[in-house]
C-alpha positions as CSV (number, residue, x, y, z in Angstrom):
1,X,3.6,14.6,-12.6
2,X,0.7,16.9,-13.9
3,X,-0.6,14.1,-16.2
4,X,-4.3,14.9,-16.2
5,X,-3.1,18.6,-17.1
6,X,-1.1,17.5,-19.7
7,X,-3.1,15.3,-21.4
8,X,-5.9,17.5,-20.8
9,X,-4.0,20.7,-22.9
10,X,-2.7,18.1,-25.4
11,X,-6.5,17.3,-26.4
12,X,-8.7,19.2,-28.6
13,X,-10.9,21.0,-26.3
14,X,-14.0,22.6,-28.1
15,X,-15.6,25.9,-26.8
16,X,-18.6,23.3,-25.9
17,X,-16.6,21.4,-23.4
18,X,-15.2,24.8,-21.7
19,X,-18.7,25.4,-21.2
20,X,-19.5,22.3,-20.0
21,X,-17.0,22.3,-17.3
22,X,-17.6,25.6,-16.5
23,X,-20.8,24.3,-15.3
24,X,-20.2,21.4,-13.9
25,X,-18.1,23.0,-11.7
26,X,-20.3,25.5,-10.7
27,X,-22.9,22.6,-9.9
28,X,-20.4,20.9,-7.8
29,X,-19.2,24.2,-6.5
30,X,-23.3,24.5,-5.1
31,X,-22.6,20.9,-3.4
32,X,-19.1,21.2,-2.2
33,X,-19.5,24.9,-0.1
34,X,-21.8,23.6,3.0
35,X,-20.2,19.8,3.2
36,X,-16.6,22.1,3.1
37,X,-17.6,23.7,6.3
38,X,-19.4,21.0,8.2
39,X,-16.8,18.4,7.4
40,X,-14.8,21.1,8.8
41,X,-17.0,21.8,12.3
42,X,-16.9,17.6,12.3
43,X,-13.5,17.8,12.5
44,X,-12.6,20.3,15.0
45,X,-12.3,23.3,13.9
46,X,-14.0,26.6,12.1
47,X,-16.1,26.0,9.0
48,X,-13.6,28.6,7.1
49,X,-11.3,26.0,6.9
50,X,-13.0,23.8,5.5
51,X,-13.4,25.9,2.7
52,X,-10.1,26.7,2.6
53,X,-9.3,23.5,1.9
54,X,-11.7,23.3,-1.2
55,X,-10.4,26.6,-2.5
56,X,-6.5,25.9,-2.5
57,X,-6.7,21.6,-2.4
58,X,-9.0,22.1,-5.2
59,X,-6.8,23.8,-7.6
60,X,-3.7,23.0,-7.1
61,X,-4.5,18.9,-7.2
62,X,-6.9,18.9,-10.1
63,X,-3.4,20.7,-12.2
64,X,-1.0,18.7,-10.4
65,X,-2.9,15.3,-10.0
66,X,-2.7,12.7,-12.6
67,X,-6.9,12.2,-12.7
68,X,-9.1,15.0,-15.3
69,X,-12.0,14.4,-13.4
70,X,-11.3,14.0,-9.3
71,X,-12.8,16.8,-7.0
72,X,-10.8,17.2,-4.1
73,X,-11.8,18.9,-0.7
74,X,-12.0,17.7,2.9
75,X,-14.1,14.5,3.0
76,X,-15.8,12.6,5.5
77,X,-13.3,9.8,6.2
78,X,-11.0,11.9,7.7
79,X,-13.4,13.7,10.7
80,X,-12.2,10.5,13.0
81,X,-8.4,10.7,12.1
82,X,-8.3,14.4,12.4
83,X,-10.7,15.0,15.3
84,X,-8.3,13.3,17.6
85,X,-5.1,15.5,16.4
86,X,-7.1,19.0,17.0
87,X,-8.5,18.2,20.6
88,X,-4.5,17.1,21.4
89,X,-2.6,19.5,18.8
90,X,-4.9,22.1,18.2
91,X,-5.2,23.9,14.7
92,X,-1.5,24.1,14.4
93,X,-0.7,20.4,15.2
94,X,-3.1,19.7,12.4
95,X,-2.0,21.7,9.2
96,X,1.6,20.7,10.6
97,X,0.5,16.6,10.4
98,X,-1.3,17.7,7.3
99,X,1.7,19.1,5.5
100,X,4.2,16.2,6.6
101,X,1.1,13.6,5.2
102,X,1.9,15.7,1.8
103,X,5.7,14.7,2.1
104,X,4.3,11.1,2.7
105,X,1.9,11.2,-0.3
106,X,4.7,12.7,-2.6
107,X,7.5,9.5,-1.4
108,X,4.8,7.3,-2.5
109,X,4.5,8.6,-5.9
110,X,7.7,8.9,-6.4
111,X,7.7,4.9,-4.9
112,X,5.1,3.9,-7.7
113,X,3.1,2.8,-4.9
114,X,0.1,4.3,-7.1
115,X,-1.0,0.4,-6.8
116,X,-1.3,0.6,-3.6
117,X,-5.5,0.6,-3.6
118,X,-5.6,-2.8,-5.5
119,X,-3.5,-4.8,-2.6
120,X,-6.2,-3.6,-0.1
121,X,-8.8,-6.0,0.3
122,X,-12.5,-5.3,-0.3
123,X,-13.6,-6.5,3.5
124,X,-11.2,-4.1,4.8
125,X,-12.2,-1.2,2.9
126,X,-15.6,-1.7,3.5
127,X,-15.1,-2.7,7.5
128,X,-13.2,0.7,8.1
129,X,-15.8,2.9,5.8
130,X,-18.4,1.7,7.8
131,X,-16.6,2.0,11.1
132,X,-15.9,5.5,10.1
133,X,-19.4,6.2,8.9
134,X,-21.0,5.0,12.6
135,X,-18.5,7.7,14.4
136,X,-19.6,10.3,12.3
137,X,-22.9,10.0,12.5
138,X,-22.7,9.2,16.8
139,X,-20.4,12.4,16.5
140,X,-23.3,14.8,14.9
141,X,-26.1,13.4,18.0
142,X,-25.1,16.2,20.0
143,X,-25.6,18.8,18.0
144,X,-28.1,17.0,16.2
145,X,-30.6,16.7,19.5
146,X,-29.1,20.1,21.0
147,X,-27.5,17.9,24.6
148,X,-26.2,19.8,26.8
149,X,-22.8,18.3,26.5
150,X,-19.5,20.8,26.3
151,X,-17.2,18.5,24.6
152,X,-16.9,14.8,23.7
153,X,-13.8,14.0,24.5
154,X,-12.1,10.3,25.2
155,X,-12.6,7.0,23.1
156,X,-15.6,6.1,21.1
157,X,-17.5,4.2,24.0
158,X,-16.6,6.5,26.7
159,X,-18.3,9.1,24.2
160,X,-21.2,6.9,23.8
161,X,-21.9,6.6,27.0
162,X,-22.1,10.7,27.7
163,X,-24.3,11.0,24.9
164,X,-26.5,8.6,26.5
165,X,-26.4,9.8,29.6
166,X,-27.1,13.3,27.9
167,X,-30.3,12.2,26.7
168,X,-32.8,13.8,29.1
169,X,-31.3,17.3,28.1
170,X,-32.6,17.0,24.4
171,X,-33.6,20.5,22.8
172,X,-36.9,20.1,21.0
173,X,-36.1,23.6,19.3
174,X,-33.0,21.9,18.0
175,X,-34.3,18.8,17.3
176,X,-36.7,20.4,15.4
177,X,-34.8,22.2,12.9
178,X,-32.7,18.8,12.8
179,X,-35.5,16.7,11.8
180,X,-36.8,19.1,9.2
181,X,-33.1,18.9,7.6
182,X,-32.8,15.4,7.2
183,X,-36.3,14.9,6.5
184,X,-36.1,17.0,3.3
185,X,-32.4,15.6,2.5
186,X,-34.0,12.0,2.3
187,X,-37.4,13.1,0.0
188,X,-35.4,15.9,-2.1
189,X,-34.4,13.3,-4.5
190,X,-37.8,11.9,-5.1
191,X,-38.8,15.5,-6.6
192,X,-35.9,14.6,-9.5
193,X,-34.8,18.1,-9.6
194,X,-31.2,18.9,-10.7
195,X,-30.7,21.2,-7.6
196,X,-28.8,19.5,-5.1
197,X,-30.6,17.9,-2.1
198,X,-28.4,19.0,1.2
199,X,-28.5,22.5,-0.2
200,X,-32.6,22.7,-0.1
201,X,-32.4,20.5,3.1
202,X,-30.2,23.5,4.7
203,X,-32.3,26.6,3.3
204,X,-35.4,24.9,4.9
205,X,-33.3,24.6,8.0
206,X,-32.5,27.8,8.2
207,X,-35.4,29.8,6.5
208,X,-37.6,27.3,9.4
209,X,-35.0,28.9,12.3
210,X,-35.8,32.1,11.2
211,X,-39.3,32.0,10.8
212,X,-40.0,30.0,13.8
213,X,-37.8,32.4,16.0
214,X,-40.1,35.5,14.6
215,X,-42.8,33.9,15.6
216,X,-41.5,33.2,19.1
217,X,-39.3,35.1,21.3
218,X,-38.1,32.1,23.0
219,X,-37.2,30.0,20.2
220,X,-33.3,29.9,19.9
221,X,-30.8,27.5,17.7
222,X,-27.2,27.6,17.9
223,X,-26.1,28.3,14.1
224,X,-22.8,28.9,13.0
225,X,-22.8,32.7,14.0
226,X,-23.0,32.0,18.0
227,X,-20.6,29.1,17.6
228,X,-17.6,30.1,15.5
229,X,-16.0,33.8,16.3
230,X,-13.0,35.2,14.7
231,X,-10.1,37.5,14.9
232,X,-8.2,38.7,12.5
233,X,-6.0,41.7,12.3
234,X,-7.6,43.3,15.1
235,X,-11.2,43.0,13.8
236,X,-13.3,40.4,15.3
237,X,-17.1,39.3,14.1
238,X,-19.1,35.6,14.4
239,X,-19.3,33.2,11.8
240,X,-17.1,33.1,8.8
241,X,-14.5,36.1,7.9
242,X,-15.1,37.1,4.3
243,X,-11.3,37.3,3.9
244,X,-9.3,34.8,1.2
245,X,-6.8,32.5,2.4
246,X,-3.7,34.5,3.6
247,X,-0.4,32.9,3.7
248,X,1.3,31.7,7.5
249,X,3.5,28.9,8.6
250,X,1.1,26.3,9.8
251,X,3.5,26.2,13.2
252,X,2.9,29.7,14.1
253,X,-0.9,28.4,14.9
254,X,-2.2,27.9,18.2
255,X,-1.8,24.3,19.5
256,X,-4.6,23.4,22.0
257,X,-3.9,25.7,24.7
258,X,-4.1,28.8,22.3
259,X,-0.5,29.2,22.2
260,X,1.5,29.1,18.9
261,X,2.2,25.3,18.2
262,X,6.0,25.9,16.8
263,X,8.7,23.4,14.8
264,X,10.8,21.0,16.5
265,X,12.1,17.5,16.5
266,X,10.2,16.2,19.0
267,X,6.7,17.8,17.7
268,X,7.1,16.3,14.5
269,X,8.0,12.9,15.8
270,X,4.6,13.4,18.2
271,X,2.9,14.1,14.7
272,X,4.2,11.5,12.4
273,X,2.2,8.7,13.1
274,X,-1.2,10.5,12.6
275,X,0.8,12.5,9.5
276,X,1.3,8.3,8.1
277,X,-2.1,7.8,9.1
278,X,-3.5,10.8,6.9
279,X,-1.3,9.9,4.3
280,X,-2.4,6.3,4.0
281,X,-5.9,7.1,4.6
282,X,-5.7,9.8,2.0
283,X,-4.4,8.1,-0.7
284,X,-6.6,4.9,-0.2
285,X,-9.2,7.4,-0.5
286,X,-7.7,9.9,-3.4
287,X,-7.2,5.8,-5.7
288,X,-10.4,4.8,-4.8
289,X,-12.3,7.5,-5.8
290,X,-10.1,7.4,-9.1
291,X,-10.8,4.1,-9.9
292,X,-14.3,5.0,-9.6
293,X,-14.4,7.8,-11.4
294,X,-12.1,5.7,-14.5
295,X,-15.8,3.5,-14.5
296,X,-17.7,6.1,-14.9
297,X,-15.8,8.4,-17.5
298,X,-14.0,6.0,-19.4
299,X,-11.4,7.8,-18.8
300,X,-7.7,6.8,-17.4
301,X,-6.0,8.3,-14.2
302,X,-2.6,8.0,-13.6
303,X,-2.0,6.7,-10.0
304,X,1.2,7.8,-8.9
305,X,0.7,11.2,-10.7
306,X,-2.4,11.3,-8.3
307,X,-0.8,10.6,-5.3
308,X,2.1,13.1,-6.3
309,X,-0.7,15.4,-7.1
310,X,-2.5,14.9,-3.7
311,X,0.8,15.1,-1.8
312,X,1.4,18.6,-3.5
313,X,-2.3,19.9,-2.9
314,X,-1.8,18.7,0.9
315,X,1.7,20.4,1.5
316,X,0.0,23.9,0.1
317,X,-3.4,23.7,1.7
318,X,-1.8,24.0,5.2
319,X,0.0,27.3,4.4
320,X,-3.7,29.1,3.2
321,X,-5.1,27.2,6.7
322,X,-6.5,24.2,4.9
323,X,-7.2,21.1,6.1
324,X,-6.0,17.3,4.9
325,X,-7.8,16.8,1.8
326,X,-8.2,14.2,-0.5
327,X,-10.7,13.6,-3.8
328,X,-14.3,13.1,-2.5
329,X,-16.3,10.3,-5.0
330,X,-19.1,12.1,-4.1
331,X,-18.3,15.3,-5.8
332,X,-16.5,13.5,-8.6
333,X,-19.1,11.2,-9.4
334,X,-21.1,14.9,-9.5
335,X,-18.9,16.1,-11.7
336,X,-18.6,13.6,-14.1
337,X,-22.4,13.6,-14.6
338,X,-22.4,17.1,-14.8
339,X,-20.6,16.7,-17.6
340,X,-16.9,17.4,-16.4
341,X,-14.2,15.5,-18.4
342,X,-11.3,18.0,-17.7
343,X,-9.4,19.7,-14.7
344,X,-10.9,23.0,-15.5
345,X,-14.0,21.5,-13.3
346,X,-12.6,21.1,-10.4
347,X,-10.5,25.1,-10.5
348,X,-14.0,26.1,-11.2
349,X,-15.8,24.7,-8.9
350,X,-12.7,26.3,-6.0
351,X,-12.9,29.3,-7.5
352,X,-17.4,29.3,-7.1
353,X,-16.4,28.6,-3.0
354,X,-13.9,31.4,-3.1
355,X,-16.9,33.4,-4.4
356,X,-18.8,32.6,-2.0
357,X,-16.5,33.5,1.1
358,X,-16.4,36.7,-0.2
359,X,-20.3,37.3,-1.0
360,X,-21.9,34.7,1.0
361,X,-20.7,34.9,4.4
362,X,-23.2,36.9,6.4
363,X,-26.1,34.5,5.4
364,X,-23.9,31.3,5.6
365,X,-23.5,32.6,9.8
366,X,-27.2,31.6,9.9
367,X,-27.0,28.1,9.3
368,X,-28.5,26.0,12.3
369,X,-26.0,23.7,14.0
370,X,-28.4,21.0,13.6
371,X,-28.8,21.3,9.9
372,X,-25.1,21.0,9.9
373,X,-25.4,17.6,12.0
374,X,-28.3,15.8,10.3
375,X,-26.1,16.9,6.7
376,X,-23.0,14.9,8.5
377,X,-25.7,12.2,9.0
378,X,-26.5,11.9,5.9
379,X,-23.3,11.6,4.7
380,X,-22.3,9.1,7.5
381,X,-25.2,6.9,6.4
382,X,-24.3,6.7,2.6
383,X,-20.5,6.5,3.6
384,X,-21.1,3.3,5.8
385,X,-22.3,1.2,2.5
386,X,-24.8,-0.8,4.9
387,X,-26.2,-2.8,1.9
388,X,-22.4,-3.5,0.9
389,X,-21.6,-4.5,4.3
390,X,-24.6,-7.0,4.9
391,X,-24.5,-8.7,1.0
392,X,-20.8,-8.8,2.6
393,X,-21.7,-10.7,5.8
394,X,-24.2,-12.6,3.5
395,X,-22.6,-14.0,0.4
396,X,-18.4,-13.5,1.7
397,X,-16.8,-17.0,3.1
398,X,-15.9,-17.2,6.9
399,X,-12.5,-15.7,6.4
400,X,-13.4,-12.8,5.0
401,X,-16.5,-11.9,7.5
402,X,-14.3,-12.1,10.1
403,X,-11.9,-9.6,8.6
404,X,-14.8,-7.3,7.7
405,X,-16.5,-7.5,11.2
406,X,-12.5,-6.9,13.2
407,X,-12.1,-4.1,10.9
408,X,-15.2,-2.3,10.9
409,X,-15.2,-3.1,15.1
410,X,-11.5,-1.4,15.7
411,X,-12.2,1.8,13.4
412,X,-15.0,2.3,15.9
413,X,-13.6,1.3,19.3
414,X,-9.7,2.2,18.3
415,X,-9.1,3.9,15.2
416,X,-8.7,3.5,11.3
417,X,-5.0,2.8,11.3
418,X,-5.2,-0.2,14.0
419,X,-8.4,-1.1,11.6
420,X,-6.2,-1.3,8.4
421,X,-3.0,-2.8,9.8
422,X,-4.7,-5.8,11.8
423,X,-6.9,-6.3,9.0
424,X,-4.3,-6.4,6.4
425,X,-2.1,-8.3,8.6
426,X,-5.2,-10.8,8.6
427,X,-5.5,-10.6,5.3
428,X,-2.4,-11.9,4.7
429,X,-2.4,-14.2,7.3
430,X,-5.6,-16.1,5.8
431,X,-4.6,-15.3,2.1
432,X,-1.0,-17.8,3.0
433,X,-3.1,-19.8,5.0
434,X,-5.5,-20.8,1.7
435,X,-2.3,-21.0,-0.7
436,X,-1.0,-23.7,1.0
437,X,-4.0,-25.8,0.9
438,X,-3.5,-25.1,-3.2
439,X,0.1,-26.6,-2.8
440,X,0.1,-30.6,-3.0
441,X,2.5,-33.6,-3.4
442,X,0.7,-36.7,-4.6
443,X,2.5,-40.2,-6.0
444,X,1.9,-40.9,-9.3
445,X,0.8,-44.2,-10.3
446,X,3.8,-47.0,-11.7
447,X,2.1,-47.5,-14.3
448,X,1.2,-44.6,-15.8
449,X,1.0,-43.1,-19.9
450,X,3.2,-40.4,-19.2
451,X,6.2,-42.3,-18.3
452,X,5.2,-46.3,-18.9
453,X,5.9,-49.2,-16.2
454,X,8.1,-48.0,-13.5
455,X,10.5,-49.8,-11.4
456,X,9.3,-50.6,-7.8
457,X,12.4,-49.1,-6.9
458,X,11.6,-45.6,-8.0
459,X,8.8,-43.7,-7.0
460,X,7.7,-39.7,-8.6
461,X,6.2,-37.2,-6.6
462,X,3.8,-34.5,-8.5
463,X,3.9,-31.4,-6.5
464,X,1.7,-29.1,-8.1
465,X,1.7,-24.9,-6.8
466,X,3.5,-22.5,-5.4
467,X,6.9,-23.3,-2.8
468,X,6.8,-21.0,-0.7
469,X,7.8,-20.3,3.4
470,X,3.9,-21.5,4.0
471,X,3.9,-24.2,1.7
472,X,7.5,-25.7,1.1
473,X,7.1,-28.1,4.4
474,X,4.1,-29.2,4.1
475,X,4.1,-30.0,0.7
476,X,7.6,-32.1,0.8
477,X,7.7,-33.7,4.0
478,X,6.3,-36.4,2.6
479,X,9.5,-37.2,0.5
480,X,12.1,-37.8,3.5
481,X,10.0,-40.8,4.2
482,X,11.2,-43.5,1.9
483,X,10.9,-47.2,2.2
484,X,14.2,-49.8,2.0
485,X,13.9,-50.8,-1.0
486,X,14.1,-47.3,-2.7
487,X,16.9,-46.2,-5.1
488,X,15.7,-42.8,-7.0
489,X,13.0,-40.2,-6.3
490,X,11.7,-38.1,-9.1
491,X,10.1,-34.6,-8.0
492,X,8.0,-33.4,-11.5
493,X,7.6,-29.7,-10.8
494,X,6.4,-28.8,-14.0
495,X,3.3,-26.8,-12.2
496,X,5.4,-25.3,-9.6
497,X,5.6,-21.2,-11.0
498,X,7.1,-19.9,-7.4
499,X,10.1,-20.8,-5.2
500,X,11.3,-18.8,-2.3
501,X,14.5,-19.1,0.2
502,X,12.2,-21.5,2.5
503,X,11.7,-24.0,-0.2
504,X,15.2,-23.7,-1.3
505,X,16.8,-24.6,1.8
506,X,13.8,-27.6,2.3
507,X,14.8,-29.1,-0.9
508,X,18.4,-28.7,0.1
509,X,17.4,-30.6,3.0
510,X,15.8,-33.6,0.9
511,X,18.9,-33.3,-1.5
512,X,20.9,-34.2,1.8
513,X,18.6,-36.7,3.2
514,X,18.4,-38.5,0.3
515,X,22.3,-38.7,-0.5
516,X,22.9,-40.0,3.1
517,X,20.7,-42.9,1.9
518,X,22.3,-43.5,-1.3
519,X,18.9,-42.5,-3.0
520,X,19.5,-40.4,-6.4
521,X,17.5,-37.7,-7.0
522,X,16.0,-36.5,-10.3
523,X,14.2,-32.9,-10.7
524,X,11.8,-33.0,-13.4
525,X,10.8,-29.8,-16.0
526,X,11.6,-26.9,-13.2
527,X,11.7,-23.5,-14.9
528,X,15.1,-22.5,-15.8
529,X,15.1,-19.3,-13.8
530,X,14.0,-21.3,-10.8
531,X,16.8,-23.9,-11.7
532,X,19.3,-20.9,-11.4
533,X,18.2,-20.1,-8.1
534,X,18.5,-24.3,-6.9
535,X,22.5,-23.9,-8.5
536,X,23.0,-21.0,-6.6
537,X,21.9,-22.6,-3.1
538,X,24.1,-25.9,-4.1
539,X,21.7,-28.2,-5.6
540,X,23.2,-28.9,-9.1
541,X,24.0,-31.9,-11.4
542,X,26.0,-34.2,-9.4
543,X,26.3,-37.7,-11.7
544,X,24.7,-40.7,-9.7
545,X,23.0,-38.4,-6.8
546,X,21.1,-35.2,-8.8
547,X,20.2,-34.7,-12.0
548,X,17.6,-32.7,-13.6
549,X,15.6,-33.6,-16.9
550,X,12.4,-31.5,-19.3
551,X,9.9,-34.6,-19.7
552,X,9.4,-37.0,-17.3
553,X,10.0,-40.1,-19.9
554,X,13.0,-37.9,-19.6
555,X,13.3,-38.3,-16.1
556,X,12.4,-42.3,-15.5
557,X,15.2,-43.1,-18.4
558,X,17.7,-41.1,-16.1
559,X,16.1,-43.1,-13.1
560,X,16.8,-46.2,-14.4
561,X,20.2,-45.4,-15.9
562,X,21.3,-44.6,-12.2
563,X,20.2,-47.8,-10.6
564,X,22.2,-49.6,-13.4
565,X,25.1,-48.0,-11.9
């Protein structure tokens, strides 16, 4: 635990790289403060939260984490898990889910489950990041176009289709102010300037509102100020409260009635499944970004101090009214080019957001609902990897395709967790399936250099791979069939380097088979600790009906020796 801060204040740090951070957090501060809050309106609720999220999170991950260089905040891959949970929960049933997914994150750091992101195949990561990248972006239309619609609710296609239906209720004021935010989003980066692009994209977006609405009285966009409003201690306003997150028990928020959400048995075991569901996603997310971030820093994370790290960060968040958060590659991989090599970034770059709350809020209100969408576009696009996904469809074998394409179609039409399970379970099913084609039994030859002229009343079998449950039957069937004339089979397992309780009890099976025949058996150059196991189950040295040998000269000598009996 609190690795990266540890090795980071066992270091020599140099007044240059204080600086250094100091900026680079500040730089990623710039990029993190609008994503904060429309990652936030993407998932349900006010943009303050959001920002929460990257105040608290922030800090309390980059000390506790076991990665110098991660940014952590709300991100985009968790708008379609946590969408769901506020339109059924509300606020409360969220920061509740978020804060068990902590619990979760922290059992699996503990677990030294840090692996866990190298056991996930590529096709499924990249089927459920695209999946998750097309409901973003279908989720920001609405806004994005200004359709009359009050609320998507329901499942991806029944969403969909209201959109579509929607259509002939378009704003042109909206889509306006839209069009001019994405349009400078995708040419900001030709001008090569170091300012980032979504933060030019959204002055244009709003400066153009403003502008546009002086010129004409009847020119109107919803911005954040006529969509969020607040309450607090008896003062209300639109827009963003310039307060600092203030302490309260995530289950004394409202649930989606307005009432306060409270703590029980039965609301937790409501809320565990999307509380597994964050935690999974979030630290698939948290060891991805981590692994990127190791490639392009040099550096080395620690993946079970992450994951504590994350857990910690996500069971805090919730009491300051954050969000789930996990680290963002995005804002890391700004970071690290920034020049950020040391936790100090990231507490910077919270502490520029908390700034901002505090100074920034009354021109933040102004932000145009459709710059907010067409920035969630944006981010949907580069999130779905659509170059990554079609080499994928292009250059991957049949198995694999197929895994990619049921992912990527499940995140969209189900959800992420269905997505993951059925495509590791796939996975799996296809990676067995391929190891036992790399299992085989062949006959060696009688007359062969490695053991001479053999008898015609002994035969070797060469099984070469793993014994497993998948393989074990296929690969020794072929033994229990024997001829008349036959007196001694010699299995040489010198390749075999796995056996499991399946191809214990199979050989077991042969063992039996073959002493009901009065056919001796020889085992050829098994590994001891695989020997061990055979003992335990039974088969041992028996004179005249098992034996076992190291070479296979080894092995025909014994052969022979028992038909001479």
């Amino acid at each position: 635990m609190f690795s990266a801060l540890r090795k980071s204040l066992a270091s020599k740090i140099t007044l240059s790289d204080i600086q250094e951070n100091i900026l680079s957090g500040l730089a990623v501060g710039v990029i993190a403060l609008p994503l904060s809050m429309a990652l936030a309106i993407a998932s349900g609720v006010p943009p303050q939260h959001g920002l929460y999220t990257a105040i608290v999170a922030g800090i309390v991950i980059a000390l506790s984490g076991g990665s110098k260089v991660n940014i952590s905040g709300p991100t985009a891959a968790f708008v379609v898990v946590l969408l769901p949970i506020v339109q059924q929960f509300g606020i409360g049933g969220l920061l509740v889910s978020g804060f068990m997914a902590g619990i979760i994150m922290i059992l699996m750091g503990v677990g030294k489950l840090g692996k866990l992101i190298e056991i996930v195949p590529y096709p499924v990561i990249i089927g459920f990041t695209a999946g998750i990248g097309v409901v973003i972006g279908t989720l920001q239309i609405k806004d994005f176009l200004g359709l009359n619609i009050e609320a998507l609710n329901g499942d991806y296609l029944d969403k969909l289709l209201l959109i579509v239906s929607s259509l002939p209720t378009i704003n042109w004021q909206e889509l306006l102010i839209g069009a001019l935010t994405i349009i400078t989003l995708l040419l900001w980066p030709r001008m090569r300037s170091k300012i980032p692009g979504h933060l030019i994209a959204l002055l244009v977006g709003s400066i153009s509102a403003w502008l546009f609405s002086l010129l004409s009285q009847d020119f109107s966009v919803a911005t954040i100020a006529s969509r969020f409003h607040y309450e607090v201690n008896g003062l209300i306003g639109d827009g963003i409260p310039a307060i600092l997150p203030a302490f309260e028990w995530p289950w004394n928020l409202p649930d989606a009635n307005g009432n306060p959400i409270g703590l029980s048995f039965a609301l937790i075991k409501m809320l565990l499944p999307a509380a597994i569901t964050i935690a999974i996603l979030g630290a698939l997310e948290s060891l991805l970004c981590a692994v990127v971030a190791d490639g392009m820093s040099g550096k080395k994370h620690n993946p079970n101090d992450e994951l504590i790290g994350q857990g910690i960060g996500n069971m805090i968040a919730p009491l300051f009214g954050g969000i789930p958060a996990t680290a963002a590659i995005a804002r890391t991989a700004a970071n690290i080019k920034a020049g950020g090599s040391l936790p100090l970034a990231s507490v910077v770059h919270s502490l520029f957001i908390l700034g901002s709350i505090l100074a920034l809020t009354p021109l933040l209100a102004y932000i145009p609902m459709a710059s907010m969408a067409a920035l969630l576009l944006v981010v949907a696009w580069n999130m779905s990897e659509a170059k990554h996904f079609i080499h994928t469809i292009k250059v991957a074998p049949r198995d694999d395709v197929i895994v990619l394409i049921l992912c990527f179609s499940l995140t969209v039409l189900f959800d992420m967790t269905v997505a993951v399970a059925v495509g590791m379970g796939l996975s799996a099913l296809l990676f067995i399936r391929r190891s036992i084609t790399l299992t085989q039994t062949t006959e060696m030859e009688k007359n062969h250099e490695l053991h001479g002229e053999l008898a015609d009343n002994i035969v070797i079998y060469d099984i070469n791979g793993p014994l497993f449950f998948g393989s074990a039957q296929k690969a020794l069937q072929s033994i229990s069939i024997v001829t008349p004339d036959l007196r001694v089979v010699i299995l040489d397992m010198s390749e075999v380097n796995m056996l499991d309780m399946s191809a214990i009890v199979t050989i077991e099976s042969i063992k039996d088979s073959l002493a009901r025949q009065h056919i001796g058996l020889v085992i050829n150059n098994l590994e001891p600790r695989m020997v061990v196991k055979l003992r335990r189950a039974g088969v041992r040295y028996k004179p005249g009906e098992i034996q076992f040998s190291r070479t296979i000269k080894d092995a025909v000598a014994i052969a022979n020796e028992m038909i001479s009996q």
